[in-house]
C-alpha positions in Angstrom: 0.0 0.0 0.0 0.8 3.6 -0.6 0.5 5.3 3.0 1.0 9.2 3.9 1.9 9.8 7.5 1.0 14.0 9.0 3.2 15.1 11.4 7.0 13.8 12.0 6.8 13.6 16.0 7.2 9.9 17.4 3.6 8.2 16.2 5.0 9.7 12.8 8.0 8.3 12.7 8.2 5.0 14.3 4.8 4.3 11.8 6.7 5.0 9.0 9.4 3.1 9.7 7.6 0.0 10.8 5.5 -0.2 7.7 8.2 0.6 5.6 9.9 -2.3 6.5 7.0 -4.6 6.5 6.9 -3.3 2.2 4.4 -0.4 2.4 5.6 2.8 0.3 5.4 5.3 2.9 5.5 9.2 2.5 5.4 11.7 5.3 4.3 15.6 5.4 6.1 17.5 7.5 5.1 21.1 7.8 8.6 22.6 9.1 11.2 22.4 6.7 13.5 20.5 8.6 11.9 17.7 11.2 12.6 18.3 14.9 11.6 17.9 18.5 9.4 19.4 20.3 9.3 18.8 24.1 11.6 17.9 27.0 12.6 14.8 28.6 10.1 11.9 28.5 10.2 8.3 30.7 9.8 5.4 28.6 8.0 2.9 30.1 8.0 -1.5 29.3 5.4 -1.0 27.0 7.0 1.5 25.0 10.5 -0.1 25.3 8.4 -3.1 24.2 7.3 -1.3 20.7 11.1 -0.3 20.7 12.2 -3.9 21.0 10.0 -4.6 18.0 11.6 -1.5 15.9 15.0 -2.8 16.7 16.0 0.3 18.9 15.3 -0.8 22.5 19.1 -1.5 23.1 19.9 2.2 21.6 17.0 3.8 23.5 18.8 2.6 26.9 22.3 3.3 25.8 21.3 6.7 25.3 19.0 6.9 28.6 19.2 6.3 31.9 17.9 3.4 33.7 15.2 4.7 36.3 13.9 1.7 39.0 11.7 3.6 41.3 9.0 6.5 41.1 9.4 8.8 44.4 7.5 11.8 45.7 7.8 13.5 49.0 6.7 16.6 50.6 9.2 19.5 51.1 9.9 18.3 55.0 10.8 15.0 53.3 7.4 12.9 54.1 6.9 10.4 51.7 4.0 10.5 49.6 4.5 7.9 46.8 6.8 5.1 46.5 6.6 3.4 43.8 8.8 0.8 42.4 8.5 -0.7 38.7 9.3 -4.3 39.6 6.3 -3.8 42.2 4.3 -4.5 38.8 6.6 -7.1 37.4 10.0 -8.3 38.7 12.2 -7.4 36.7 10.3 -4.1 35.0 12.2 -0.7 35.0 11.9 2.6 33.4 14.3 4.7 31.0 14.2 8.3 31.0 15.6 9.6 27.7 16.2 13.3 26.0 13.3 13.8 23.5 15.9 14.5 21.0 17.5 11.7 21.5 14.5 9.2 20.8 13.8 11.3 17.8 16.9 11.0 16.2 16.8 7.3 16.8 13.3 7.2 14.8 14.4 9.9 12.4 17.2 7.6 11.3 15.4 4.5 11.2 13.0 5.7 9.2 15.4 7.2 6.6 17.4 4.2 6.8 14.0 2.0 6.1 13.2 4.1 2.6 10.7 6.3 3.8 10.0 9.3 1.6 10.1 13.2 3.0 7.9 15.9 1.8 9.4 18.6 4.0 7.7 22.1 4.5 4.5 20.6 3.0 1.5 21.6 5.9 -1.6 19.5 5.3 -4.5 21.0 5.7 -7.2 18.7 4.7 -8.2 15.7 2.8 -9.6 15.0 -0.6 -12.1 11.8 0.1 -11.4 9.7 3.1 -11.7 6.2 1.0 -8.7 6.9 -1.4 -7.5 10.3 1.1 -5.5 13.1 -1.2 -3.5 15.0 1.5 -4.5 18.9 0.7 -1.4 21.4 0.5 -1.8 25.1 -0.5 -5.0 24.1 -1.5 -4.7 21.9 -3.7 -5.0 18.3 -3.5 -1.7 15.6 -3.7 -1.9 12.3 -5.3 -4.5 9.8 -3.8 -2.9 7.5 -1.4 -4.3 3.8 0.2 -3.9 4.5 3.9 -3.2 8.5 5.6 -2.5 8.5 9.1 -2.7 12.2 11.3 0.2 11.9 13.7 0.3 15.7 13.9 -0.2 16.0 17.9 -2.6 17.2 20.4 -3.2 20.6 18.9 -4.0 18.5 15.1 -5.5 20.5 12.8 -6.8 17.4 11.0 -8.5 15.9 14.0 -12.1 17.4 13.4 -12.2 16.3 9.5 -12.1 12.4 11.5 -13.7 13.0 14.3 -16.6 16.1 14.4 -17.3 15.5 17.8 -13.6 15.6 18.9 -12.4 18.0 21.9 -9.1 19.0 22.9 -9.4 22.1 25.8 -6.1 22.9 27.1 -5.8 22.3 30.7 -5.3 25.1 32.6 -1.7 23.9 34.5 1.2 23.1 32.6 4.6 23.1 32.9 8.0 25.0 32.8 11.2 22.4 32.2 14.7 22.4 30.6 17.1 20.3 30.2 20.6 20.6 33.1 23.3 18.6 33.5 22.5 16.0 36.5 23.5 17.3 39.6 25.0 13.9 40.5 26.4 12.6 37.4 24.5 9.8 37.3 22.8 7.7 34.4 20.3 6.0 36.5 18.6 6.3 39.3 14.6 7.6 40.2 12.2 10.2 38.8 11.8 12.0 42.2 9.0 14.7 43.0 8.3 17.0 45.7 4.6 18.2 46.2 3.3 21.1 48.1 -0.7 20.9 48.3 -1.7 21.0 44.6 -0.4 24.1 43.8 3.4 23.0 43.6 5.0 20.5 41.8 8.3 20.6 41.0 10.4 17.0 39.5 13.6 15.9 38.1 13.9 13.2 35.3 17.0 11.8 34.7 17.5 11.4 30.5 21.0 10.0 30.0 22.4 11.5 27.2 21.7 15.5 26.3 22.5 16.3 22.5 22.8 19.7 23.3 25.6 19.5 26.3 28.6 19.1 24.0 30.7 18.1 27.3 28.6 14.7 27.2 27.9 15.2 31.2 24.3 12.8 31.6 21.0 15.3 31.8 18.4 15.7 33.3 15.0 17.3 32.8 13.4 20.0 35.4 9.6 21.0 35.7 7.8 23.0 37.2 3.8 22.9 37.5 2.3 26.4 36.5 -0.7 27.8 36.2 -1.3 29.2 32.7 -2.8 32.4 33.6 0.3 33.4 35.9 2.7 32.8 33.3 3.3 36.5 32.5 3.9 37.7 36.0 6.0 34.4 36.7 8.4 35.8 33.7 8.1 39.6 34.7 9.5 39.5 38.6 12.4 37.6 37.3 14.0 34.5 38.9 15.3 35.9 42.6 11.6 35.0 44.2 11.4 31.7 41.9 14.9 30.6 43.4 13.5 31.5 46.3 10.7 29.3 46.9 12.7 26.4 45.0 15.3 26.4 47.5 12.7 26.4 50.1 10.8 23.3 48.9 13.6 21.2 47.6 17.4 22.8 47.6 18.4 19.2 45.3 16.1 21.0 42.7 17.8 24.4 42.9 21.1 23.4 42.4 19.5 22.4 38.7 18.5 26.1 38.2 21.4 27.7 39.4 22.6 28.1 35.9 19.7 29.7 34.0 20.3 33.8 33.2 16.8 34.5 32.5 13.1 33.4 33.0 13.1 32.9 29.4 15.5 29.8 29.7 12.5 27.4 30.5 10.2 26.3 28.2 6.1 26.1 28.7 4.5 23.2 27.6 0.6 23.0 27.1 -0.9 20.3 27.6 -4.4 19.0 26.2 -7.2 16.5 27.6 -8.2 14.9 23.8 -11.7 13.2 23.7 -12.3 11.7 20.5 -14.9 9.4 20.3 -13.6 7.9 17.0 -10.4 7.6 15.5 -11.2 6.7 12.0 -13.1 7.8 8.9 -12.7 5.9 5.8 -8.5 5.5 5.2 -7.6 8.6 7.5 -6.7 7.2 10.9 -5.5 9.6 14.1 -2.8 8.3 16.1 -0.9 9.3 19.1 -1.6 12.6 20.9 -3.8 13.5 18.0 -6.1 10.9 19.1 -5.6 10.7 22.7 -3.9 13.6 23.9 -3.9 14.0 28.0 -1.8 15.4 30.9 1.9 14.0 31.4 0.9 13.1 35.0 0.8 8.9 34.0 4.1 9.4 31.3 2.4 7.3 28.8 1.8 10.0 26.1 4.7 9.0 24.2 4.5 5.2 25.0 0.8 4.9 23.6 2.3 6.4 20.7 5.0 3.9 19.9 1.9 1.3 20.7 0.4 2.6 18.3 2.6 2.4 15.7 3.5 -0.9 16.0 0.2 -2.3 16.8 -0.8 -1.2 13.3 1.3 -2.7 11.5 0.6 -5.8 12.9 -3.2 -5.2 12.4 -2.2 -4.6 8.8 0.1 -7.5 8.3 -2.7 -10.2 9.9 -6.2 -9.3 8.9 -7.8 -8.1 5.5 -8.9 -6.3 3.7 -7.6 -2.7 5.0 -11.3 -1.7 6.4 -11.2 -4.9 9.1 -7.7 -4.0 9.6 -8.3 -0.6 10.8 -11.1 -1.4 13.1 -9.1 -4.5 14.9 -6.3 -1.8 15.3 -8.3 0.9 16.7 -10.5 -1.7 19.4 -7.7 -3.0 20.5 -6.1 0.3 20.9 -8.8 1.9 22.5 -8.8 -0.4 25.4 -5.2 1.4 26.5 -5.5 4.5 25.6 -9.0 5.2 27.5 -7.8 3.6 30.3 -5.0 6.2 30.9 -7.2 9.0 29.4 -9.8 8.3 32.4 -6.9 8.1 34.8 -5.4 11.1 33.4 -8.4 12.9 33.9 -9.0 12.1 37.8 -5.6 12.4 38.4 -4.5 15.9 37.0 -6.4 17.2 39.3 -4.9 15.9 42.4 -1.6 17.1 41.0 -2.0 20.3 39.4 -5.0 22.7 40.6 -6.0 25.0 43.5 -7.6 22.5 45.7 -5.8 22.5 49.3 -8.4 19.9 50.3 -7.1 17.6 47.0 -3.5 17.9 47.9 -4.3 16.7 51.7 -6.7 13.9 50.4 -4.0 12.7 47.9 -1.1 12.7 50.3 -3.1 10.4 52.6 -4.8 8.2 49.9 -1.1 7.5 47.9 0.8 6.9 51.1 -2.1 4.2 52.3 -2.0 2.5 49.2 1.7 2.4 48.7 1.4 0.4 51.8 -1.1 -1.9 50.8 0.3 -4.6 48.3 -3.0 -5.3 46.5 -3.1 -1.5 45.6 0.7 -1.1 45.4 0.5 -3.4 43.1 -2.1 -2.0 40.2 -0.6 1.1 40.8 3.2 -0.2 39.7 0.9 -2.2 37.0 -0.5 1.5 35.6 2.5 3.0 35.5 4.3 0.7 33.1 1.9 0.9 30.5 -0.2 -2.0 30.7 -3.7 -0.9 32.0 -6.4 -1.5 29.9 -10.1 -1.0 30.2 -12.4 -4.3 30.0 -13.7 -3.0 26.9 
């Protein structure tokens, strides 16, 4: 088959490169001229280093990562308000936190390497007929293709041509980050947090590898909950107060910023709660944030996305013709990603709003069931990936 791909990010690019090399001609559209990543650090969990494992890159991914064993979060006097380990899941399950550069340079050159084709600078922005989809650029449609698939992320433009009855508000926290060299040189270790009510939130990541530190020190990656509508003033009164009240609630965590000049230094990332009812119309599937777009709060946005990817492909490969393909891929799909998309939704909340009677409810509720093994354990099982609704 003849399959266009929208958007380059990593549902693009590892679907392109696993259908390339199961002997589909695949082309992507990629609005910027040159692809790149978008985003900071990212924790890949056993189901996405499973995908990885199928694409071949799974050794690469924790080469370039760094091993992480155990989810922590405490409260700034140091009371411990969720321990979580990965092999409380599975024995021998752990974590890799990894630049976002880095996987997309891994996918970026697998794909070139698999024969995929670039159209570069080419924004879609529509289709021509969903049963043989021409891709729309500058208003005027491209040649018909078999399959298209929108991988063009949470804010897609394409979404509401598959899905009228889509949604996609942008929650009203998100997050400042960057990218530091690890305080403590290490390449493995835990993705700690420190809460304060549900106001603050502040985390480290460790990622391994930073493309962007030539001095090849191992990174890590720094957030920050914020509240959208106090961005502005955040940036106006500068970074003395900021430093302040970091040092306060967790000095580890200021040591990261002591580098940064300006406010300006950290990124903001938006984040988006997607509710898409369906995922298909015709030959135009959505995939990855695009169709189920939520808060980072369970790190599974990028690991539903390499499902995805390599879930189709096997849906593709095993069942005919192309309309009972798509429909087994998106059923058994849906089962994972509105599982998270429902946690997502209750749990965002506890971690990033106004509530002081949230943040004292969640601080009791998490320690409690860290405790109990029964609950321990599904939580250990959610976080790696493999929760999954009944139906």
């Amino acid at each position: 088959m003849h399959i266009a791909i929208i958007g380059s990010g990593i549902a693009g690019l590892a679907s392109a490169t696993q259908l390339a090399r199961t002997g589909h001609r695949v082309t992507v559209f990629e609005r910027f001229e040159s692809p790149r990543p978008l985003g900071a650090g990212l924790l890949l969990q056993p189901s996405g280093l499973g995908a990885l494992e199928t694409l071949g890159l799974r050794q690469e991914a924790q080469r370039r990562g760094a091993r992480i064993s155990r989810l922590i979060g405490r409260t700034p006097k140091g009371r411990t308000v969720l321990d979580l380990r990965y092999c409380d899941g599975r024995p021998g399950d752990t974590g890799y936190g990894i630049h976002r550069a880095s996987l997309f340079d891994m996918l970026y050159q697998a794909a070139r390497e698999a024969g995929v084709t670039w159209r570069s600078g080419r924004e879609v922005t529509g289709f021509d007929g969903c049963d043989r989809p021409r891709p729309i650029i500058d208003g005027q449609p491209e040649d018909a293709f078999d399959l298209a698939l929108v991988c063009d992320g949470s804010a897609s433009g394409l979404r509401d041509q598959v899905c009228p009855q889509a949604s996609a508000p942008v929650y009203p926290w998100g997050a400042l980050w960057r990218i530091a060299p690890e305080p403590d040189g290490r390449r493995e270790g835990e993705l700690e947090q420190v809460y304060e009510g549900c106001r603050i939130m502040v985390g480290l990541l460790p990622v391994g590898d930073n493309p962007a530190d030539p001095s090849d020190r191992p990174g890590v990656s720094f957030f920050w909950s914020i509240r959208h509508s106090e961005l502005d003033a955040w940036r106006a009164q500068g970074l003395a107060p900021f430093r302040e009240e970091l040092a306060r609630i967790w000095p580890k965590a200021a040591r990261v910023d002591g580098d940064v000049a300006e406010p300006g230094e950290y990124a903001h990332a938006v984040y988006r709660d997607v509710r898409c009812p369906r995922w298909r119309r015709g030959h135009v599937l959505l995939m990855g944030d695009a169709a189920h777009g939520m808060s980072p709060q369970l790190g599974q946005g990028a690991n539903l996305a390499l499902c995805d990817a390599v879930e189709l492909a096997l849906s593709l490969r095993d069942h005919a013709p192309l309309t009972h393909a798509i429909r087994h891929w998106e059923a058994r799909r849906r089962r994972a990603a509105r599982y998270y998309t429902w946690m997502s939704w209750a749990l965002t909340p506890v971690f990033q709003s106004s509530s002081r009677l949230l943040g004292r409810a969640r601080d009791l509720a998490l320690g409690l069931g860290c405790r109990m093994p029964v609950i321990r354990g599904w939580m250990a099982w959610t976080l790696t990936g493999r929760g999954r609704t009944p139906f």
